[in-house]
Every structure is written in C-alpha cells, then in structure tokens.
DOGUVEX-127461 format. One record per residue (C-alpha): x, y, z; residue in one letter. Coordinates in steps of 0.2 Angstrom, whole numbers, plus 5000, padded with zeros to 4 digits. Layout:
residues N
XYZA...
END
This chain:
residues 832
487043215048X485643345048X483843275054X482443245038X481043355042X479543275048X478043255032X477043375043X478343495041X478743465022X477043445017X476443585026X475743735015X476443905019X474844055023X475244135007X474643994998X472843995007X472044144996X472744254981X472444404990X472044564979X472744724987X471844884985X473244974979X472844844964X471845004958X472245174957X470845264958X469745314976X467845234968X467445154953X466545334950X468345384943X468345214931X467645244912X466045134910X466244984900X465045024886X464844874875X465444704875X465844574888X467244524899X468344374895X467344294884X468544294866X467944124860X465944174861X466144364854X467144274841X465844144837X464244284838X465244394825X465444244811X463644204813X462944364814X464044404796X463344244787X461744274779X461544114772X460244024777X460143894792X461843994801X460744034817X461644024831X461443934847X462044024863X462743894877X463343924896X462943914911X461544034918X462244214925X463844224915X463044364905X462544274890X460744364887X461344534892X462744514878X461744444864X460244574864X461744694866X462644644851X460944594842X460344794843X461944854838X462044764822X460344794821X460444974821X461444964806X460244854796X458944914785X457244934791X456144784785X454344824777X452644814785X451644704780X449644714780X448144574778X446744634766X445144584758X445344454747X443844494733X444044304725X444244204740X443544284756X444244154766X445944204761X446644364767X448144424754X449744504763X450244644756X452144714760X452544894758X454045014763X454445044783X453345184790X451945154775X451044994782X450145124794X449845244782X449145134768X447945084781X447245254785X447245294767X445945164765X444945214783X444845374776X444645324756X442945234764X442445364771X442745464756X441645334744X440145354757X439945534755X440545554737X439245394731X437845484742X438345644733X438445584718X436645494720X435845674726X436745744711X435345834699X436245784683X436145604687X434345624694X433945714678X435045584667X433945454675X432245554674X432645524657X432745334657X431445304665X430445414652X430645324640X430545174649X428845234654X428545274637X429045134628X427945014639X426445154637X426645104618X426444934621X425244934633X424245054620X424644914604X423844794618X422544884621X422044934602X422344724598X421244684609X419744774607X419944744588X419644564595X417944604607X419044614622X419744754636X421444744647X421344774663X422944794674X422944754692X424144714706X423544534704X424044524685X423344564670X421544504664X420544504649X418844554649X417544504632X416344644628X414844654619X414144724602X413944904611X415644884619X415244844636X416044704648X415144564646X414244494662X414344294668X412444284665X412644374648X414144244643X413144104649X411644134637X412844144623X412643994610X414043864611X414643934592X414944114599X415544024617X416843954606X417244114595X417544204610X418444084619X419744064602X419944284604X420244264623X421644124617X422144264603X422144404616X423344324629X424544264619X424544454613X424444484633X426244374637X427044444624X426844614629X427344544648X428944474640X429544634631X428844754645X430044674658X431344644642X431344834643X431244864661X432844764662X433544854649X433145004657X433844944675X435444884665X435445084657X435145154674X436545034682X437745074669X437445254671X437545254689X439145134686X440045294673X439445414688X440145314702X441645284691X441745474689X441545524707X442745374715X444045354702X445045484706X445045434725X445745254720X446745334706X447645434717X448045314731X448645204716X449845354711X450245374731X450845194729X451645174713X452845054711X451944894721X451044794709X450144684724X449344874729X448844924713X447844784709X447044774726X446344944722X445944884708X444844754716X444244874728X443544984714X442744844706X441844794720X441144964725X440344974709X439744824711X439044864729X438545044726X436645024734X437644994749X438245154749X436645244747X436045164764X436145304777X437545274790X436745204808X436745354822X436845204836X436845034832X435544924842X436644874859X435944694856X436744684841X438344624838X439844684830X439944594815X438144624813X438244824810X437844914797X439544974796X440444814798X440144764780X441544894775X442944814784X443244714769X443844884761X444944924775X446744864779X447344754794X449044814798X449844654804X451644724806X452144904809X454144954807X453745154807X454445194823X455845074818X457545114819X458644964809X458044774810X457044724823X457644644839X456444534848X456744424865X455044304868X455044284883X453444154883X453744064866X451543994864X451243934848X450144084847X451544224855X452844154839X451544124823X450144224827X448344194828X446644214821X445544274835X443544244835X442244354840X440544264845X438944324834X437044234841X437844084848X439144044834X441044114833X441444204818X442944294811X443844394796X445444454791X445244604803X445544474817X447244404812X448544464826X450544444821X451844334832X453544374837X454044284818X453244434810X453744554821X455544474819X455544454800X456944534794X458044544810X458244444822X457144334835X457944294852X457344134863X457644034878X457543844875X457143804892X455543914888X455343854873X455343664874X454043684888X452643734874X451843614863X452243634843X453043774845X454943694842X454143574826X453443764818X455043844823X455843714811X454443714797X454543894795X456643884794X456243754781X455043834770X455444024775X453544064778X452444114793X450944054793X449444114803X448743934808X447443894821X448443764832X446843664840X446243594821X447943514820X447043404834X445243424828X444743524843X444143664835X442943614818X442243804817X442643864798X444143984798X445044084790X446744034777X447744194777X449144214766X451044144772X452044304773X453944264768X455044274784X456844314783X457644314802X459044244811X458444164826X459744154843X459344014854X460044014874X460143874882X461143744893X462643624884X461943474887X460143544878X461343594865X462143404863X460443324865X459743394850X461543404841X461343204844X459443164841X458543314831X459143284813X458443464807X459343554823X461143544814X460443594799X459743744803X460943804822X462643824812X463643924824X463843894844X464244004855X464943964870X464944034884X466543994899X466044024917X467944094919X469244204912X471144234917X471444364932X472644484923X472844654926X471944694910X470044584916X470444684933X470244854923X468844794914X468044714930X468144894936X467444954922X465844844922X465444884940X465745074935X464445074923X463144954932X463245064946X462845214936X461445104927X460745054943X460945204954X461945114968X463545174978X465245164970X466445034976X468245114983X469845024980X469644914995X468044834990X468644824972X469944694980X468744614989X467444564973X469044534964X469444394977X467644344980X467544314958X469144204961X468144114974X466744094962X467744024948X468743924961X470443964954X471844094962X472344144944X470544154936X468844284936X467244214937X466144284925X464444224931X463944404933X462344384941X463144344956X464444474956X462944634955X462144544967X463344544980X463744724975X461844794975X461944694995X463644794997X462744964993X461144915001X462444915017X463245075013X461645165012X461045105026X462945155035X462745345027X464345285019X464545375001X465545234994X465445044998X467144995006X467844825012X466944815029X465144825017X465644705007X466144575019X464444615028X463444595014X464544415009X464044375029X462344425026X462144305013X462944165022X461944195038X460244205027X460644035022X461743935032X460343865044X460543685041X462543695043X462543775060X461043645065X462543505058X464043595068X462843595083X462343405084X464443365080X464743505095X463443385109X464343235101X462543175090X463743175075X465343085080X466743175073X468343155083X469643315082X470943265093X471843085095X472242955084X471542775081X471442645070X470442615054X469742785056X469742945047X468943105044X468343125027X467543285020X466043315008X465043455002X463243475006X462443574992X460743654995X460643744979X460943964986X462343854998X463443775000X464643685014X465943555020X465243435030X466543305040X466043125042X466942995048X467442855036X468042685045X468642515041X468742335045X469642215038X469542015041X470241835033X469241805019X469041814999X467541944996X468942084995X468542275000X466742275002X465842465001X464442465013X463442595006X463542514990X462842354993X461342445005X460942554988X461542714995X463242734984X463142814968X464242764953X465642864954X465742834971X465742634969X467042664957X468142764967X467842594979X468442484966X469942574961X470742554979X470342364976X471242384961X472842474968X473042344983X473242224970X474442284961X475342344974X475342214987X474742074978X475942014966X476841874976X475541824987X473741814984X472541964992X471641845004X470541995011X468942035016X468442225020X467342365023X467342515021X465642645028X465242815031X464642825049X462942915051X462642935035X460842935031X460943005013X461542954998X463342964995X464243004977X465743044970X467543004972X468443134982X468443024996X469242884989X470842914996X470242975014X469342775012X471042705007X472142775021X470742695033X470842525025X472842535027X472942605044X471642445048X472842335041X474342415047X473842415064X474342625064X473242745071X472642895061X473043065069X471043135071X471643315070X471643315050X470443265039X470843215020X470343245004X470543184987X470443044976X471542904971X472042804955X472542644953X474442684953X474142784970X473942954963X472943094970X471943164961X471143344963X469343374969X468043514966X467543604983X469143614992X468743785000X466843715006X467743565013X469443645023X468243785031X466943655035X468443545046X468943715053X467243765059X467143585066X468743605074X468543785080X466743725089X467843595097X469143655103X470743705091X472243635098X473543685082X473743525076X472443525066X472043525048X471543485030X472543355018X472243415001X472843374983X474243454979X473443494962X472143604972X473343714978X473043844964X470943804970X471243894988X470244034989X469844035010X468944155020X470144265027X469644185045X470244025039X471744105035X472144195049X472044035059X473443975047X474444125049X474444125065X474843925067X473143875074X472643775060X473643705044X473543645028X474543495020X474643465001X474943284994X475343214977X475243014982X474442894996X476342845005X476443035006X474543045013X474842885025X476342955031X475943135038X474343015045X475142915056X476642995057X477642815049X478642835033X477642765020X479142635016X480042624997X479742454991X481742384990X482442294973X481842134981X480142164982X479942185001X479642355012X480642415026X479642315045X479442455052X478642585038X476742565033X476942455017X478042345025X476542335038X475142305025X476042175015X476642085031X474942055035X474142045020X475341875020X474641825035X473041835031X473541745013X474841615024X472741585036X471941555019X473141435013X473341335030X471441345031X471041315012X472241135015X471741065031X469841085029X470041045012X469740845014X468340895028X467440995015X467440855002X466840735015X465440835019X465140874998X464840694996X463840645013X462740805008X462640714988X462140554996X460840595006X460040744992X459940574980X458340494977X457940334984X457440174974X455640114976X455939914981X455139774974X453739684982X454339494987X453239334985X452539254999X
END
C-alpha cells in the first residue's frame, strides 16, 4: 500500500503559482517607440465609456452625469477627453453682453448675440460714443444750426422787445416809468413834466392824488406780471424751439450712426431696441456732449467720478466671449466659490462709499459653460458654502444669476445691482467617490432628479492579450506626450506584472493609471540618469526599489525590534496555543505585512471564547465578529452532545494599536484548538484567512503584503526551509510576489500552502490529521478533533461534577447570605 502524502506536501503550492509572470517576448516590438499611440479613449473601462456616451446623447433636461471611482484610474483625463471631442462638434453658443438699462438703472439687460459678435457689438458701441461726441460737437459748431438758432433767438428778442415796448407805452400813459434791473423790475411815478418823482415830492402830495397814484401803481404791475408771465411764456417757447431744433440736428447727425449699427444687427429684436433707447437718451442728454472732453482727470478723483465715466452707460459689458471658440465650451472648475460658478458684481470705492454698475458684473464658469458643458469635482465642491444649493436652483430654473452671496446673510446692506438672469443650457459632469454618490442618491431629494447617468469607473480590467496592446499603446503615447524614454519589451513585462500587482489578481490590469506613469516617469528618470536610451527591466525594478526604500522606514524599524527579539515572533519550533498571524500595516504611500503572534488560553468555565482586545476597546467590529464566529463553529461542531463548558482567550501579543478585520480569524482558531488539543503549532508558518461558521476559509485582501512580510521576518531570522505562508486557497489567483519571494520558493527556501478548511489548516499545523467525524458522532483519539471534543467533555464532565456537588453548598450560603441582608424588627419595650 503506497504511503499518503504528508498535508505539507499535498497542500504545498508549486513556484509557478507565486506570480503570473509576463514574458517579454509577450511583445514583439524592441520600445514602445514602435507601438501606435493610443489616441483617444480609455483602457478597459466598457461599462463607463458606455454610460458617458448615453448621457452625453440625451439632451433632455436633468441627464447630467455623475462620474464615480476610485482616484487615479483615469476618470478626469477620460471625461474632459470625451467632453472636447463632442464638443468640437457642437455649435458654438452665443455671447452674451450686460447693457445699460435706460428704465431701470439698477437692472443691467443681457443681451445675446451670434458667436464672435459679442466683442464686436461692444466695440461698435466704444467707437459709436466716440462717434456721437465729435459729431454732437460738430454739429453744435455747425453755422447752419448757429444761424437757425440766431434766428430763434431774434425773434425771441423781438417778441419780448414788443412787450417790453406795450409796457413801456402802458405805463407812461398811467404817470409811471419801467425800469429793469438784475434785482427785478420796478415802477417809478413821474410828474406833470415827466420826471421821476422824488420821496420828498411824493410825500407833499395830498392824500387824494397819494391814492390816485397808488391805484396806477396797482394798474401798472398788474400790467408789469403779465408781461413777466408771457415774456418767460415765450422764453420757454423759445428754449423748447431751440431744443427741438437742436433735437432734429442731433437726429440728423446721430441717426445714421445708430441706424447703421441697427442694420449691422438686423435680426435681434433685444438690440434694436437698445439702440433705440440709446438714441433717446442721447437726445435727451445732448448738453453732455457739448462739454469738452477732460485732458487729465484730477488724480484725486475717482473713477466713477470722471467726466467720461458718465458714458459707460452707452457702452456694452461683454460678459461672455465664444469668438475664438471652437464647438461648445468645455470648462473644468477647479475651485468651485460661489463667486468662480455664478459670477459676481464687483465694487469700486468712491469718497468713502462702494459703488458699482453694470460695467462691473464678472461672469462665472455657468456662463462661460452655457451651452456645453461644465466639469467639477465634488470633493471640491462640497467644501464651498452655497455653491451645491445654486448648482441645483439654476438646474431647476435654468437661469444664472449674478447674485451677491453676503446679503443672502445680511452682510453686506450697500445698494447693488439686479442684473438680468441669462438662460443657461449646460450639462454639468460631477466626479466624485461611490460612497459621495450613494450619500446624495440616499438623502438629497433634487440629486436623482437632476444626475440621471453614472458612470462608473472599475479599478480593474481583464489581462488579455488585447489590454496588453493597448497598455502598450498608452505608455507609447504618454511617453511621447511627456518626453520621457521609451519602455523595451523587458520593462513592458515588468509594468504589466507590477499593474497585476496593483489590481491584485494574476488574470487582471489595474487601471489606476496614476500610478502606472508614475512608476514609468521614476523608470526613465533612472534611464536618464544610466545614459540608457530605453528604460529596461533593471530601471524598472530600481525605480519600484526606489519607491519602497523612500517609504519603508517604519517596516525595517519593525523587522529590526522582531530581529533583537523586542517584538516576539518565533520562526522556528513548535508550541502550544500559539500562532503567527499576519496583518497589514497601511500608512497610506505603503504598505506592508506585519507578523504578530496571536495566543490562547483556555480554562473550566462558562464565559466562552473571550477576545481580549475586544473587551479592553481595542477590537474593531469586524474583528469581534470574526471572534464570534469561531464561538459559533465550536458549537456546532463540538457541542452538540455535550454542552461547551469553556472559558477562553484569545490576544494579540504586543499589540498596542487598534486591531480590525477578520483575516485572522482562522490563525485565532487554530490557536484555540491546538490550546485544547494539547498539539503544538509548528512556528515556521504563519496563517492567514478567515473562517465561517461551517469552518470555511474564506479569502483575504493583502495576501502579497502579508507572505512577503513573514518572509522578510523569516529571512532576518534565519530561513531554515521550512518555512512559510498558509493562505486561502481562493487567494491563489491574488499572488503577485516580488520575484525575491519567489525565488526563495523556487529554490525550496520558503513555501507556500493553500487551504480551503480549518481540519486542513490544523493539520499541516501540527502535523496531526484533522480527524473525520465517524457515523457515530465521535472522532478518531488520536487526530485533532478527537482531541478537542475529548477535552471539551472533560471540561463539560468538571462542570457537571462541580455544578452537583457545590450545588447544596451554594444554596446554603444563598440563604445564610438572605438571612443576615434582612432587616431586623425593632422590639417592644417591657413593663417594669
């Protein structure tokens, strides 16, 4: 009969199995110089392109998309990609421009005109000022209009001349004289020869004539106000002449200025009746115009004080400019204010007080996005106040407005200006984490409504010969975007192999690409320095050796205190209730195994398997429910025809950090069994994995942190072959070792064992069959689970016996402890 193999021997992984190792001849070219660039698109991400194109297509409203994944796989550089090539194809949207609003100044109107005319209507109107100044000033020096209102105001003249004269004459036919001075006009009696009459001669006057002349002095200034009344009757009339003359002349000399910028323009309503206004209120304003333009305005004086700032109102305030515009716009905010998306009103100070005008309103990136598309981080994002709430209103209404965010909290009382919502048509692509997206898929109402489309982005892809081209591809063409070396086929191996690494799977690609042109711009910083004209393997694995050394302080100061014996990790031997168990330390650029050595003790009692770092606050959840489960699988594997009369505890020897998760669950379980079995543990492997209740292992996440972490243990304390790594079976397909690692394997210096269930762990452990439970119930003597149970019913058998006998003593002592806890009665006094 031939021998069974031993579980080392049958569990023992073969060296192939330690790495899926890329070949260079995986590529038949000599540098990724030879490779076509990839020129558009992304690698391995089919659900996500698929997703961007639907909601790029949909143009209905409230189909913006939301771009999730983790950071580096590529998901920015893809979407503003994708954005301007869809972009390109779009029409270009209109510029818009703030004007004067003539009816309500505080009101600026927005004004939309055709790509490329935004700019140009506003220097129509710089230069159409500029025009009205020096034809108004012309047409005021004109001698026709001189001589036009020469003639007005001759007759003016002479009209008032007649009834100045009709005054006169009345006046004199009633004893009396006019005379006219600055002062007003007086009336002066005279007497019988014509002469004014003096005080003294007026006073000698009998009280009959007194009262004569005092009636024709009542006669001649009644004559006297109405002459005043229809003298400034007919200056006004004459002003009103001379106005509406000047009026028909400026009409004449300006109306074909606006007439022609109203022709340039044809077609826009909204234009044509701003000029209108604008012509309205130049002849309105036309002394204005005949003010001589200031050579220097007084330094002192402000801005908005100059002469020449009154004819801003005239001007245009180009808010967005699309001339230089190729297709619809493509903006990426990279600091999302309030101010940086919807604009602002800015304020210039003027003697102490902040003023403002339409001039002054700046756009945002809504405005500059209107009509294409607006690109934004979320972690950015939510870190500015209000800028989330008006992302929404102006989704909802389809307006952006230029608001002044600080009298929203009544900081800012200074009067203001209302400019004029512009209607906004954009898609706007959010990027942000999955959980950000599940937080406001859960509690903002208005997020579902108005972010239709995910797209998600995976941090993997399959490793098919097909990926492999394209990965080439990509690091041909950021190479020649970046000016760095070219990779040859060696090193194209080695990033295929480190991308396995990444995504921790032997038949998948990362696609976190920001770490794979990092490690390629350290790779041909190495070559450079070398002379070498192409990065090879040897650069390559200096530039991942570079990065390990740059970080790896804290692991060597670890391997150091385990190599003086500070940190007690034993590698050789075997003893009971003791096993290596294996973490990973994760400091954020690094990471690494670290070994710790996980015992347990058992006793008679009822408290079950107590987890020490759970009941001194340093076990996390996971963790103490990995801790439950084994309590769980003793009883129901070993507790079914006796009761589990079993105390225990499990700890993590020198552990002065918080522990979670569950991959150690099994290494904690093979220590509690080898306690109660009274089997040592062979100290030369460490384990791995966690456990279900039926005994399963179950795979874990940084398998290759954790085996090269016992290895480097092991190598500082001596290898002596025997050593090794238990893992999950399911983890296999997870190995992506440094080729150190698995050189040691090959060569037989170190070894790795993969196991699908505890009886298989326990066995290669101690070296005793794990034992078949037999139709009766009962385990082989001699194997491990023939040892548990037979204890685990001594210990039940103890409880009994001790449960029985001290039974009566407990009751007893209940009853004497009853009696003397009662309250005494108070006697009653006797009679003496």
């Amino acid at each position: 009969m031939r021998p069974q193999p031993s579980a080392r021997d049958r569990l023992r992984l073969p060296a192939e199995s330690a790495a899926a190792v890329c070949p260079p001849t995986a590529f038949p070219f000599r540098s990724t110089e030879e490779v076509p660039p990839l020129e558009e698109g992304i690698i391995g991400q089919e659900r996500a392109v698929r997703a961007m194109e639907f909601g790029l297509s949909v143009r209905r409203p409230g189909y913006n998309l939301f771009l999730t994944g983790p950071i580096g796989t590529g998901r920015t550089t893809y979407a503003l990609t994708k954005l301007r090539q869809v972009a390109a194809a779009e029409p270009s949207p209109p510029d818009w421009v703030y004007v004067y609003n003539f009816e309500r100044p505080d009101q600026p109107r927005a004004l939309s005109l055709p790509a490329g005319q935004g700019r140009r209507f506003a220097q129509d109107l710089d230069e159409l000022v500029e025009d009205l100044k020096r034809e108004i000033r012309r047409m005021f020096e004109s001698e026709e209009l001189g001589q036009r209102r020469g003639e007005l105001v001759a007759r003016y003249e002479e009209a008032v001349a007649r009834l100045w004269q009709e005054l006169d004459e009345a006046a004199h036919a009633r004893g009396f004289v006019i005379q006219r001075a600055p002062t007003g006009v007086f009336t002066i009696p005279l007497d019988a020869r014509g002469r004014p009459l003096t005080p003294e001669q007026f006073s000698q006057l009998d009280e009959e004539d007194r009262a004569a002349l005092e009636q024709r002095n009542k006669e001649v200034q009644a004559l006297v106000a109405d002459t005043l009344r229809r003298v400034r009757a007919l200056e006004k009339e004459a002003r009103e002449q001379i106005k509406a003359l000047e009026r028909e002349a400026a009409l004449h000399a300006v109306g074909h200025l606006i007439g022609s910028l109203k022709e340039r323009y044809a077609g826009n309503e909204a234009v044509a009746r701003h000029l209108d206004q604008v012509q309205e209120d130049v002849i309105e304003n036309l002394h204005r115009f005949r003010e001589e333009p200031e050579a220097t305005p007084p330094p002192f004086l402000p801005p908005g004080r100059s002469r020449e700032a009154w004819f801003q109102r005239y001007r245009a305030n180009l808010l967005v400019d699309n001339s230089c515009a190729c297709g619809a716009p493509v903006v990426f905010e990279t600091n999302p204010t309030y101010t940086n998306l919807f604009g602002k009103i800015e304020y210039r100070g003027d003697f102490g007080t902040l003023v403002t005008d339409f001039t002054l309103v700046k756009p945002g990136a809504v405005h500059l996005a209107n009509g294409g598309y607006l690109v934004l981080q979320v972690s950015d994002l939510f870190q500015q106040p209000l800028s989330w709430i008006a992302l929404k209103r102006t989704l909802k209404t389809g307006e952006a407005r230029v608001e002044n965010p600080l009298e929203q909290f009544g900081l800012f009382a200074s009067a203001g200006l209302r400019p004029e919502p512009i209607p906004v048509r954009l898609k706007v692509v959010l990027i942000g984490n999955p959980w950000v997206y599940h937080l406001l898929h859960a509690y903002d109402e208005d997020f579902r409504k108005y972010f239709k489309v995910r797209v998600d982005f995976d941090t993997e892809m399959a490793r098919t010969e097909e990926h492999m081209r394209l990965y080439a591809s990509f690091v041909s063409a950021f190479c020649r975007r970046e000016g760095l070396r070219h990779l040859d086929a060696g090193a194209m191996a080695r990033l295929i192999e480190f991308s396995s690494r990444l995504a921790e799977h032997q038949r998948k690609l990362s696609t976190r690409f920001h770490d794979i042109t990092e490690l390629i711009m350290e790779a041909s910083a190495w070559a450079e320095r070398e002379g070498s004209p192409v990065v090879t393997a040897a650069h390559m694995d200096r530039a991942m050796e570079e990065r390990i050394y740059r970080s790896n302080r804290v692991e060597e100061k670890i391997l150091e205190l385990i190599a003086e014996g500070t940190l007690l990790v034993d590698t050789d031997g075997a003893k009971t209730g003791q096993v290596n168990g294996l973490a990973v330390l994760d400091l954020g650029d690094y990471a690494f195994g670290k070994p710790t050595r996980i015992t347990a003790r058992t006793s008679l009692g009822e408290k079950g398997v107590v987890n020490i770092e759970r009941e001194t606050e340093m076990s996390g959840p996971v963790h103490s429910k990995g801790v439950f489960i084994l309590s769980a699988y003793l009883a129901g594997k070993y507790a079914q025809d006796k009761p589990l009369a079993l105390s225990a505890s499990l700890c993590f020897e020198q552990l002065y950090e918080e522990v979670e998760g569950d991959s150690a669950s099994s290494a904690e379980l093979y220590a509690l069994l080898s306690e109660l079995a009274g089997l040592p543990i062979d100290q030369g492997l460490a384990v791995t994995g966690s456990v279900n209740q039926k005994g399963e292992i179950q795979p874990i996440g940084g398998v290759n942190e954790k085996i090269e972490g016992f290895y480097h243990v092991c190598k500082v304390k001596g290898l002596t072959g025997r050593q090794g790594v238990i893992i999950p079976r399911q983890n296999v397909q997870n190995l992506m070792l440094k080729e150190e690692v698995r050189q040691a394997i090959a060569e037989g210096r170190f070894h790795l064992y993969a196991v699908s269930t505890v009886d298989e762990g326990i066995e290669l452990l101690t070296g005793v069959p794990a034992g078949e439970r037999r139709p009766d119930g009962t385990y082989p003597e001699d194997s491990v689970n023939g040892r548990v149970d037979r204890r685990l019913r001594e210990l039940a058998e103890l409880m009994r016996r001790f449960g029985h006998d001290g039974a009566e003593e407990e009751r007893e002592g209940h009853e004497e402890r009853r009696r003397a806890a009662a309250p005494r009665r108070p006697r009653r006094p006797q009679a003496g």
